[in-house]
Every structure is written in structure tokens, then in C-alpha cells.
C-alpha positions in Angstrom: 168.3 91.2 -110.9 167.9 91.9 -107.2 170.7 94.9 -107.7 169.0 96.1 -110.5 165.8 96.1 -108.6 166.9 98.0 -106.0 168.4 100.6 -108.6 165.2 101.4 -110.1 163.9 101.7 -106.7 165.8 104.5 -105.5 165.5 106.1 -108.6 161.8 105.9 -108.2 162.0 107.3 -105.1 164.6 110.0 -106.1 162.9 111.0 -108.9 159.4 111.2 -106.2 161.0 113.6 -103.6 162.5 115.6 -106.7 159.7 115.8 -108.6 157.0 116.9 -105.3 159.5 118.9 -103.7 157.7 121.9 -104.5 154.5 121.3 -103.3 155.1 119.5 -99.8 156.1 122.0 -97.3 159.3 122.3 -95.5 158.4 120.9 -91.8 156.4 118.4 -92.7 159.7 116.9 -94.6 162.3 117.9 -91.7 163.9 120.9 -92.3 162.1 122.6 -89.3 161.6 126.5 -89.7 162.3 127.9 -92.9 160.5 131.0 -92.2 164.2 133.5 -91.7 162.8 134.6 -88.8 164.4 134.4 -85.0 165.5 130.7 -83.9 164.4 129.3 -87.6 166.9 127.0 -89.7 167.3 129.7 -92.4 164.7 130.6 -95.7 162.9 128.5 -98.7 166.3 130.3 -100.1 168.3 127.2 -98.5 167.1 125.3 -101.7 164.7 127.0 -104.2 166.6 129.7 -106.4 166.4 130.8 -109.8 162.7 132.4 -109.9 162.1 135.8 -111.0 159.2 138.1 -109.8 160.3 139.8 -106.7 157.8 137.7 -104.0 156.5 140.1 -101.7 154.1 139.6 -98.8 152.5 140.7 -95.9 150.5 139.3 -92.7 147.6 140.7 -91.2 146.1 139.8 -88.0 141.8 140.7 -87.2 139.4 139.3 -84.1 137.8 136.6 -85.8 134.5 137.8 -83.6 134.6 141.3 -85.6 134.7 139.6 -88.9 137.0 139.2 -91.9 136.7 142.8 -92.8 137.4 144.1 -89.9 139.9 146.4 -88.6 143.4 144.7 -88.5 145.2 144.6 -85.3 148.4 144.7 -83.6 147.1 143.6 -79.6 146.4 140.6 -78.6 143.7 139.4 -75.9 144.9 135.8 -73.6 142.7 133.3 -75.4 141.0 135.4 -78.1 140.8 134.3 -81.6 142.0 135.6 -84.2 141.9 136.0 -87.9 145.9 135.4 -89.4 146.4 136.4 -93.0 149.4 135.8 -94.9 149.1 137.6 -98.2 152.0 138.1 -101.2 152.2 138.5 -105.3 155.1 137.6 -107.7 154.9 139.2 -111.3 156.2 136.2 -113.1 155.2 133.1 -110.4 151.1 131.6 -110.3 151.9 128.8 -107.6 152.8 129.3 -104.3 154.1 127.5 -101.0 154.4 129.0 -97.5 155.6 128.7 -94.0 153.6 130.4 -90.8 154.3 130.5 -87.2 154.1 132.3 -84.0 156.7 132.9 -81.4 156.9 134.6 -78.0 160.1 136.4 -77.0 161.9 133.5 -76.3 161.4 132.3 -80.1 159.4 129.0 -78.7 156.1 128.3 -81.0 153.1 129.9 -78.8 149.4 130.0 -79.3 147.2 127.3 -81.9 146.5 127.5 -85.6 143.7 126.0 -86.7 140.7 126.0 -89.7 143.6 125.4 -92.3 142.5 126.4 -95.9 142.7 124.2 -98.8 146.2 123.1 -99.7 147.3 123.8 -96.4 148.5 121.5 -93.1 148.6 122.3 -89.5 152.3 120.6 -87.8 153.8 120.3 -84.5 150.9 120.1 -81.9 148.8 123.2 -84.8 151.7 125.3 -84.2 153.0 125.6 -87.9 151.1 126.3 -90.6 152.5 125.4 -94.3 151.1 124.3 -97.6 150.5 121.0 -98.2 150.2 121.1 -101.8 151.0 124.0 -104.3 148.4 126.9 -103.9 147.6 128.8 -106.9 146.6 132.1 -107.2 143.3 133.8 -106.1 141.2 136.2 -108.6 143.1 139.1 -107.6 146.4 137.3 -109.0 147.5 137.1 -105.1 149.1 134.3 -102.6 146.2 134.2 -99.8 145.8 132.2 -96.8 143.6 132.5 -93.9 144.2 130.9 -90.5 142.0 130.9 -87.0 144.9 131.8 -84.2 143.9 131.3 -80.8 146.0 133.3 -78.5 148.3 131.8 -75.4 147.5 132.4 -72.0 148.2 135.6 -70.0 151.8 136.4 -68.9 152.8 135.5 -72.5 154.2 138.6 -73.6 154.5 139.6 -77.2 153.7 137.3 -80.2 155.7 137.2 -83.3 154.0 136.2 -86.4 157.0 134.8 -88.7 156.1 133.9 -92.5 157.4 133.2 -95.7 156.1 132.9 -99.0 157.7 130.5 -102.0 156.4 131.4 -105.4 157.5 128.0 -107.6 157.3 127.6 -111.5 156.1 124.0 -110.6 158.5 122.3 -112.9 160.8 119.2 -111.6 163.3 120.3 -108.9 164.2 123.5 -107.1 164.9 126.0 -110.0 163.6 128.4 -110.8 161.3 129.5 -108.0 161.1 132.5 -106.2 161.2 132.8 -102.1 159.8 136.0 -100.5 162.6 137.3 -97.6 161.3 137.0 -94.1 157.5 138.4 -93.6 156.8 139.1 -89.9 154.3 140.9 -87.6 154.4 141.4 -84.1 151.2 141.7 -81.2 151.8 142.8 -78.1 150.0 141.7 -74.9 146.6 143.9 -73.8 147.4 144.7 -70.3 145.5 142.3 -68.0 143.0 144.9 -66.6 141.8 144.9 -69.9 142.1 141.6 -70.7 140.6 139.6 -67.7 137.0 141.2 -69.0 134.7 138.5 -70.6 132.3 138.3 -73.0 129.0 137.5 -71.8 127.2 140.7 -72.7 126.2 141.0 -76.4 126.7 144.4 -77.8 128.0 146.1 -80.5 129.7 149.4 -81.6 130.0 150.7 -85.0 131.4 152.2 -87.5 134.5 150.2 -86.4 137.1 152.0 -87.3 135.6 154.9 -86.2 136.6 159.1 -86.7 134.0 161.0 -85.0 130.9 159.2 -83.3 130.8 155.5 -82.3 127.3 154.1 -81.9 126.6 151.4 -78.8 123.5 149.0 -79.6 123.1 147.2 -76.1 119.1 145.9 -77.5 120.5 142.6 -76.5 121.8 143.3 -72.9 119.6 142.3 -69.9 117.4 145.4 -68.1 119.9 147.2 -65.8 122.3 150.3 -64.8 126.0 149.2 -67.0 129.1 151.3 -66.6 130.4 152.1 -70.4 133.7 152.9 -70.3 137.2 153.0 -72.9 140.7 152.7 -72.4 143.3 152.8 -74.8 146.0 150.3 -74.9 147.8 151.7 -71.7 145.0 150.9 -69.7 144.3 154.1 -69.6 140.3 155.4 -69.1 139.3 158.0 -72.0 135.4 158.2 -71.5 133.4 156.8 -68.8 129.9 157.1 -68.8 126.9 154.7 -66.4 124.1 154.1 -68.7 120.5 152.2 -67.8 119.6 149.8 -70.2 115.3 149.6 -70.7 114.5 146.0 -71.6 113.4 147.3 -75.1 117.4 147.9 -75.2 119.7 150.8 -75.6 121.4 153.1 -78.2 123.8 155.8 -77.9 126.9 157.6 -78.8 130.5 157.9 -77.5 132.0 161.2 -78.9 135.5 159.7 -80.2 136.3 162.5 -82.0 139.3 163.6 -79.1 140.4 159.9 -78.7 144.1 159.1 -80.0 144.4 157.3 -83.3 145.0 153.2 -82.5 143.3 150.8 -80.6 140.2 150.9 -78.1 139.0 148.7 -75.9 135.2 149.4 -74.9 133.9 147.6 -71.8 130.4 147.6 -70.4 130.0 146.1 -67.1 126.6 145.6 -65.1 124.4 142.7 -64.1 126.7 140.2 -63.6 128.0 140.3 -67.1 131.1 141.7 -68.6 132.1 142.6 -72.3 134.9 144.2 -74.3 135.2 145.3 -77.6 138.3 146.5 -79.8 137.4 149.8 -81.7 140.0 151.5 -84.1 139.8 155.1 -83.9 141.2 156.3 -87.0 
């Protein structure tokens, strides 16, 4: 009986792993990265197969301060945080699993996830992001996840966002699910003259992204003379302009219309504050 016992027993628990295999994620049951990118242990390939639908996917990366509708990004401020998207469809596949993290040069796990989404768990000091239950669908028939990224220290270099995306048919086993192929994005660095500028002024500049004139609303900055300047992402100063703020504020406009498509970095400096804002000139 005691044999027996422990028969039915490790069947139970066979039949367990087997049986939730899809929905548990990767790391959290050992098998490390699974993401295919640099320094990871392989794909979700290593052991779900069989799925049809061609899973594609994508990852975009926004300043969480700008909003989720912002412009995406592909710079990175020292201690900013950031918006992280991972995004993908299969034509045949409803329920999805994924695998998200970021690496510096050196392929070692760098910055913080946090806010995870329904379904989803945070692993290895909030370095990994994967699901933690099967994630269905959105209204747009879409894979969709959302994370808050907060950005390593200076000196870093450039960030590697490395994802993957497993569509699943949710049945018993690995068959007949569909893994994306390696999903990645890389950041680089904003140089640190850019970077070392706080953000103790409250402004704002729109539209954002911007093709011919970008509006500053400084009502909220304290009375004062402010230097207003931008720089692309060379460090480089494109417009530079001292402007006195009234304390019944200030509005103006920047003529972007000769700027370079990309990136911006707005500062206004003056009374002891500092601020910079990323505009998108498109």
C-alpha cells in the first residue's frame, strides 16, 4: 500500500507540473532566461512546439512622466522611469505567456521592473518580468503587457530590452503552442550633461512629437530670468534662448521647424531649479 501510495503521488504531481506548465513562467520554475537573447539559456522553443499562428511581437519603451501615449523612445535618463511594453498577435493562439528583461553590455540584468499587470510576476531582485498565469487576449485580439522600468545609475551604458512571447492553445502539455523568436530593443545612455539635470521645475512643452512649433507653458515656475535651451542627443545645443518668467507665468514658442528628426532634450534652468524634458521632433 505504501508503494502504491507513493505511485499515485508522483503521478499527482507529474500530471500537476504537466498540466500548469503553460501558464507558470519559465524562471520562476528554473530554467533561467528563455528570452533567445545574449547570455539567455535558449527560447520557450526549448519545450513548447507544435502551435501555428506565426507569434510576432514588439517592445516599446515611453517616460512614464509624459504618459502612456506618449512618444516612444530609444534614450534613456540614469534613474528615470519608464513605461516598457511588450506587445505581439498569433492568428490561430488567444492565450499567451512571456519573458522580459533588461541587460547592459555585459548581458548582466540591470535597472528594476516594477507595477506588474495582472497575470504577471516580478523575479530575481524585479529584474525579470514573466507571466504568472496564462494572459489572454486584449480587445484588439493582442498579447499586451505594461511594466514601470526604472533606469540604472549613470556609467551604465546601453540597455538591452530582451523579450519573448509564447502563444499556448492551453491544453495539457507543451504541444501545440506557438513561441515568438527573440523580441528585443535597445536604449542608449543620454550623455551625462544632459542627464545630471533635475526635475524640480514644472513645465511643459507640447505638441510632443512636434513638426513645426513647440509651445513652453512655464505658469507653474517661480518669478525669475530661466535660460531655455535644447540639445539633441549628442549633447549638442540647437536653440538657446533666456526668457523672464512674470509670476502670472509664461508662454512661448521654440521654432523646431530646422531641428533634426529624433530626440530632444529641453532644459530650463533659473532660480535654483532645474528641469528637462524629452521632445520628439518628427
Amino acid at each position: 500500500m505504501k508503494k502504491k501510495h507513493l505511485l499515485i503521488t508522483a503521478i499527482a504531481g507529474l500530471i500537476y507540473v504537466t498540466v500548469s506548465s503553460f501558464s507558470g513562467g519559465a524562471f520562476s520554475n528554473g530554467q533561467g532566461n528563455l528570452t533567445g537573447g545574449a547570455g539567455s539559456s535558449g527560447t520557450c522553443a526549448n519545450c513548447h512546439t507544435g502551435g501555428t499562428g506565426g507569434t510576432t511581437g514588439s517592445i516599446e519603451v515611453r517616460i512614464k512622466s509624459q504618459g502612456a501615449s506618449s512618444a516612444t523612445v530609444d534614450k534613456y535618463q540614469p534613474g528615470e522611469v519608464y513605461l516598457v511594453t511588450l506587445k505581439g498577435t498569433n492568428a490561430s493562439l488567444s492565450r499567451f505567456g512571456y519573458q522580459l528583461v533588461a541587460q547592459n553590455s555585459s548581458n548582466a540584468l540591470t535597472g528594476s521592473f516594477a507595477n506588474a499587470p495582472s497575470g504577471s510576476q516580478l523575479l530575481s531582485s524585479n529584474q525579470v518580468a514573466e507571466q504568472s498565469s496564462a494572459i489572454m487576449q486584449n480587445g484588439s485580439g493582442e498579447f499586451e503587457v505594461t511594466l514601470d522600468w526604472t533606469a540604472p545609475s549613470t556609467g551604465t551604458g546601453s540597455v538591452t530590452f530582451s523579450g519573448i512571447i509564447n502563444a499556448v492553445n492551453g491544453a495539457t502539455g507543451n504541444q501545440g503552442d506557438d513561441p515568438s523568436s527573440n523580441i528585443s530593443k535597445t536604449l542608449t545612455e543620454i550623455p551625462a550633461s544632459v542627464a545630471k539635470v533635475t526635475n524640480a521645475t514644472v513645465f511643459k512643452a507640447y505638441p510632443n512629437p512636434v513638426t513645426d512649433k513647440l509651445t513652453l507653458d512655464l505658469t507653474l515656475a517661480k518669478p525669475g530670468v530661466y535660460n531655455v535651451r535644447v540639445l539633441n542627443t549628442n549633447g549638442a545645443i540647437v536653440a538657446n534662448q533666456d526668457v523672464t518668467i512674470k509670476p502670472n507665468g509664461y508662454t512661448a514658442q521654440l521654432d523646431a521647424g530646422s531641428w533634426s528628426t529624433g530626440i530632444h532634450f529641453v532644459q530650463i534652468i533659473g532660480q535654483n531649479e532645474k528641469r528637462v524634458l524629452t521632445v520628439m521632433k518628427q
